[in-house]
C-alpha positions as CSV (number, residue, x, y, z in Angstrom):
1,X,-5.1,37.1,60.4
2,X,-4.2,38.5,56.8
3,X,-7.1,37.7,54.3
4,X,-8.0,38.4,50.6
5,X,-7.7,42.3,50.6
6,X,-7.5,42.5,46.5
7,X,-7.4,40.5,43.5
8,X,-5.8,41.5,40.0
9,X,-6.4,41.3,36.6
10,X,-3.2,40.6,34.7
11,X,-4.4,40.6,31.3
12,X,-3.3,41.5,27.3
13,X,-5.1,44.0,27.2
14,X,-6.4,46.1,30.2
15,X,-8.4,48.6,28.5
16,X,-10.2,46.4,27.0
17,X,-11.3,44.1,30.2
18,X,-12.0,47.3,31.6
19,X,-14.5,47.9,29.0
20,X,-16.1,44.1,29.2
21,X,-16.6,44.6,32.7
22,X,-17.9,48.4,32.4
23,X,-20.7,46.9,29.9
24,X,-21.4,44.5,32.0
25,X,-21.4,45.0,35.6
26,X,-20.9,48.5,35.5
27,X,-17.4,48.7,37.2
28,X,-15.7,52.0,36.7
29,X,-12.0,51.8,36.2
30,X,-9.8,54.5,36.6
31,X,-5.9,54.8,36.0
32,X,-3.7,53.9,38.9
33,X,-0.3,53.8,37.2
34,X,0.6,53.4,33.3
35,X,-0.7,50.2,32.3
36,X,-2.8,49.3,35.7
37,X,-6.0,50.3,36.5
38,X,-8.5,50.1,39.6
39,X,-11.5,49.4,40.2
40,X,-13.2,50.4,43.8
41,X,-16.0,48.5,45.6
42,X,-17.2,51.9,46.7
43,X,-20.3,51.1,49.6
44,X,-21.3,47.9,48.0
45,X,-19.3,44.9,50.1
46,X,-16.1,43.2,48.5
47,X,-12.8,43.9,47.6
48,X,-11.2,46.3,45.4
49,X,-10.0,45.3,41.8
50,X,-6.5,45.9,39.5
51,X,-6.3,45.1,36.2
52,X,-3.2,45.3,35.0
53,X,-1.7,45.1,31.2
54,X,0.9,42.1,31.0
55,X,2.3,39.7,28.6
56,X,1.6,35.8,28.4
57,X,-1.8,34.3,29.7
58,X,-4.4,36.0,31.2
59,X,-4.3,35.0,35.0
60,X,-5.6,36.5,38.5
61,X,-4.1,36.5,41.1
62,X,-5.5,37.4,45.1
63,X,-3.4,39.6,47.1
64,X,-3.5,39.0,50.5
65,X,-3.4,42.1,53.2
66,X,-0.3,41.0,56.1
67,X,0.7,43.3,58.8
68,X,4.0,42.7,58.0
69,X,5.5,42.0,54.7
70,X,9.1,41.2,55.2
71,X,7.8,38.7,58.1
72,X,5.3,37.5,55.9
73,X,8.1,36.5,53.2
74,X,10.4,34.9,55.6
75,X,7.6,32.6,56.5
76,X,6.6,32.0,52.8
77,X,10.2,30.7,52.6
78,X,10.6,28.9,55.3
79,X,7.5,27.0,54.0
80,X,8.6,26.3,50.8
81,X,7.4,28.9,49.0
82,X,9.1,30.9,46.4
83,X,9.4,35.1,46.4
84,X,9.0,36.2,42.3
85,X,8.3,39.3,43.1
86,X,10.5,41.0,45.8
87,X,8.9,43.8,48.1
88,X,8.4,46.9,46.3
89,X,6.7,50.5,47.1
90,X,3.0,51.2,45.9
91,X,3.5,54.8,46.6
92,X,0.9,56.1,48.9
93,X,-0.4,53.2,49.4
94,X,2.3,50.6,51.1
95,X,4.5,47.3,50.2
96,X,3.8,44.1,48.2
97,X,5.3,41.1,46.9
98,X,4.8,37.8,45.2
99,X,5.2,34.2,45.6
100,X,4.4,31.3,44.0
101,X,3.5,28.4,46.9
102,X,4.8,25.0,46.5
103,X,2.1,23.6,43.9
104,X,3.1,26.5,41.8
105,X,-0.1,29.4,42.8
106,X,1.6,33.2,42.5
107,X,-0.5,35.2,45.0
108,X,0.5,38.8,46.3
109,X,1.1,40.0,49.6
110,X,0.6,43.8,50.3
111,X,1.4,45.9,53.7
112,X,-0.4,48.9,54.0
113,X,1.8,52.0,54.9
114,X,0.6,55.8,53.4
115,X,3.8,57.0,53.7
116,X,5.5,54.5,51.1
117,X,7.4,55.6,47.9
């Protein structure tokens, strides 16, 4: 069943929330891409972190781990949900997308595949 695998940070100014939750939790975020930066659970239980530089409001959004991401979108749509985001490569990592569901919610989808590019 997929479930929450991830949640991101899409805020102005990602260095900065980085820092606020350095000082005060003592998460460690380390550059992923230009812009986007992660943060591991490590041992501790929970879910790994992205915070991400972007324009407009702050917002998170949960990124939901599916076995397969092109059947996964089909289904959103067929539901009524719209794709904003089509599938793209995390490289080493796998595919993800985004949607919006009917009442207007954007979450991520993300299949995991190493061999991505």
């Amino acid at each position: 069943m997929p479930y929450v695998g991830y949640v991101e940070f899409n805020v102005p100014d990602a260095a900065g929330t980085a820092e606020f939750f350095e000082a005060v939790f003592g998460w460690k975020a380390t550059p992923f891409f230009e812009g986007y930066l992660s943060v591991q659970h490590g041992d501790e239980p929970g879910i790994d972190t992205g915070i991400q530089q972007a324009e407009g409001p702050a917002t998170t959004v949960a990124t939901l781990s599916v076995p397969d991401l092109d059947e996964a979108v089909t289904r959103v749509q067929a539901h009524g949900g719209t794709i904003v985001v089509p599938r793209f490569p995390i490289p080493g990592v796998g595919y993800a997308a985004y949607f919006t569901e009917p009442n207007g919610l954007t979450v991520g989808m993300w299949e995991a595949d190493t061999s991505a590019g």
